[in-house]
N, C-alpha and C positions, 0 to 999 in steps of 0.2 A: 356502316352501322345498320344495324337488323330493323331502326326505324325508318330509313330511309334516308334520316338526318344528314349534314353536312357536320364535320368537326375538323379543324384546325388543326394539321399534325397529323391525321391518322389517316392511313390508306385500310378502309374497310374491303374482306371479300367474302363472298356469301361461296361455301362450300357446298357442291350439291353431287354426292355419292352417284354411283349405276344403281337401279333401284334391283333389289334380291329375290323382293317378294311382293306381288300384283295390289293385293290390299293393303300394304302398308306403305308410305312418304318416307323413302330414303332419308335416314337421315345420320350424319356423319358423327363419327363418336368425340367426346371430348381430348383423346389422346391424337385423332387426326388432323381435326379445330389447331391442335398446340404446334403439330408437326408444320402444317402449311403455312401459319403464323410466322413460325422461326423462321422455315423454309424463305419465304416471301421478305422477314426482316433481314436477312443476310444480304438480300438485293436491292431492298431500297432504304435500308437502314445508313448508306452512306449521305443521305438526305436528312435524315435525324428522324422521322416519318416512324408514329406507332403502328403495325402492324396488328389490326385485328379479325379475325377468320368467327363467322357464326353459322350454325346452321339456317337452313333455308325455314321460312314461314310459307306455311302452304293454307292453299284455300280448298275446301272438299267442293267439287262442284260433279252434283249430280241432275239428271232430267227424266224428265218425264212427257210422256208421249203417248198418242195412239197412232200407231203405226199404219199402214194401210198395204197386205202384202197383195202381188196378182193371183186372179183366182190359181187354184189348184194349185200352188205355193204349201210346201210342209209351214204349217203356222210355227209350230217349236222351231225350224229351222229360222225362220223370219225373226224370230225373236233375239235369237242367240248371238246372232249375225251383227247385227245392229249394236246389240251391248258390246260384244268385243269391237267394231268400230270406233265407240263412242270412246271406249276407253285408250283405242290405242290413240284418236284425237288429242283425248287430253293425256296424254302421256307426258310429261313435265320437260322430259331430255328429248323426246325423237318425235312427238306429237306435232299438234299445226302445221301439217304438211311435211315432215320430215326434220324440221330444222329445230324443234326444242321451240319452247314457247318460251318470250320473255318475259323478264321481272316487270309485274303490274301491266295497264293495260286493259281489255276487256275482250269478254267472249263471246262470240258472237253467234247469236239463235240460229241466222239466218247462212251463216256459214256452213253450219253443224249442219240443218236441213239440209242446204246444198251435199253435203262431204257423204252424208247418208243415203242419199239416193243415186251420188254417185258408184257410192262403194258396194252394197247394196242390192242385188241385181231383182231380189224377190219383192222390192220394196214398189208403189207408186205414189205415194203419199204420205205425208207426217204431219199429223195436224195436232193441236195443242199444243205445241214446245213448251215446257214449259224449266226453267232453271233452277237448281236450287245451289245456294252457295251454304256452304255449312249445315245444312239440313232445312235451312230458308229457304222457301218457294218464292221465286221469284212471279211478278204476271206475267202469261202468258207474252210470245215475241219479244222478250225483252233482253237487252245484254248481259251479262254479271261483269260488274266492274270490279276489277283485280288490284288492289294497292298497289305504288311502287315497292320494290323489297319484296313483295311476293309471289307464291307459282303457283299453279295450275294442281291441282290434284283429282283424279277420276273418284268420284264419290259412290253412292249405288243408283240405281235407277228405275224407275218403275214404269217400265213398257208394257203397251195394251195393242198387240197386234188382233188385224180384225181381216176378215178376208174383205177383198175389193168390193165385193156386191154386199155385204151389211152395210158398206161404211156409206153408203149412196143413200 
């Protein structure tokens, strides 16, 4: 069930598409939902068990930052780097390290720091993390908590890259 719920009888499964297009949350059509249903009741339907398929609940999770690149670093380059990092992170299927992020859970500030300076090479600093889940700012260093039943989705982001020597 898409609320996380438990129900008596029914084997729930959260359908989650190859995503098509970078700013929109895959999301599976209702003649797919029907197909994987069926699909899925033909095998466990000798159990008596209702079969029902939903699409995924997604959380927009964007952040914000002031970046800190080494000196004589292309600043637009410093910038750009980091967003597409950030997003392939949260990528829903292939994100948090490769392996697709799971349903609920939390995201972690301090991780992201880590993953961006590792990936990052123009980078030596990120200061003010800050999260937002659905257009919500989180305060600064803090997790976003992810419900069960739900995923990860790359929001937008508003990065303030500074060269090494302002930011001192």
């Amino acid at each position: 069930r898409s609320s996380g719920g438990v129900a008596p009888g029914v084997v729930g499964v959260v359908v989650v598409p190859a995503a098509t297009a970078r700013r929109v949350p895959p999301m599976p059509s209702p003649e797919a939902l029907r197909a994987v249903a069926d699909e899925l009741a033909r095998d466990v339907g000798v159990v008596g068990a209702e079969v029902v398929a939903v699409a995924p609940a997604y959380r927009e999770i964007g952040v914000q930052a002031i970046l800190v690149a080494r000196p004589g670093s292309d600043l637009a380059a410093a910038g750009s780097a980091p967003r597409d990092a950030i997003d392939a992170w949260l990528d829903p299927l292939h994100g948090a390290g490769g392996a697709g992020w799971p349903f609920g859970g939390a995201v972690e500030w301090d991780a992201l720091v880590r993953r961006l300076l590792a990936e990052v090479p123009a980078l030596t600093a990120v200061s003010r993390l800050s999260l937002r889940i659905d257009g919500r700012r989180l305060p600064a260093c803090t997790n976003a908590v992810i419900e069960p039943g739900e995923l990860v989705w790359p929001g937008s982001h508003l990065l303030e890259v500074v060269a090494e020597e302002r930011a001192a």
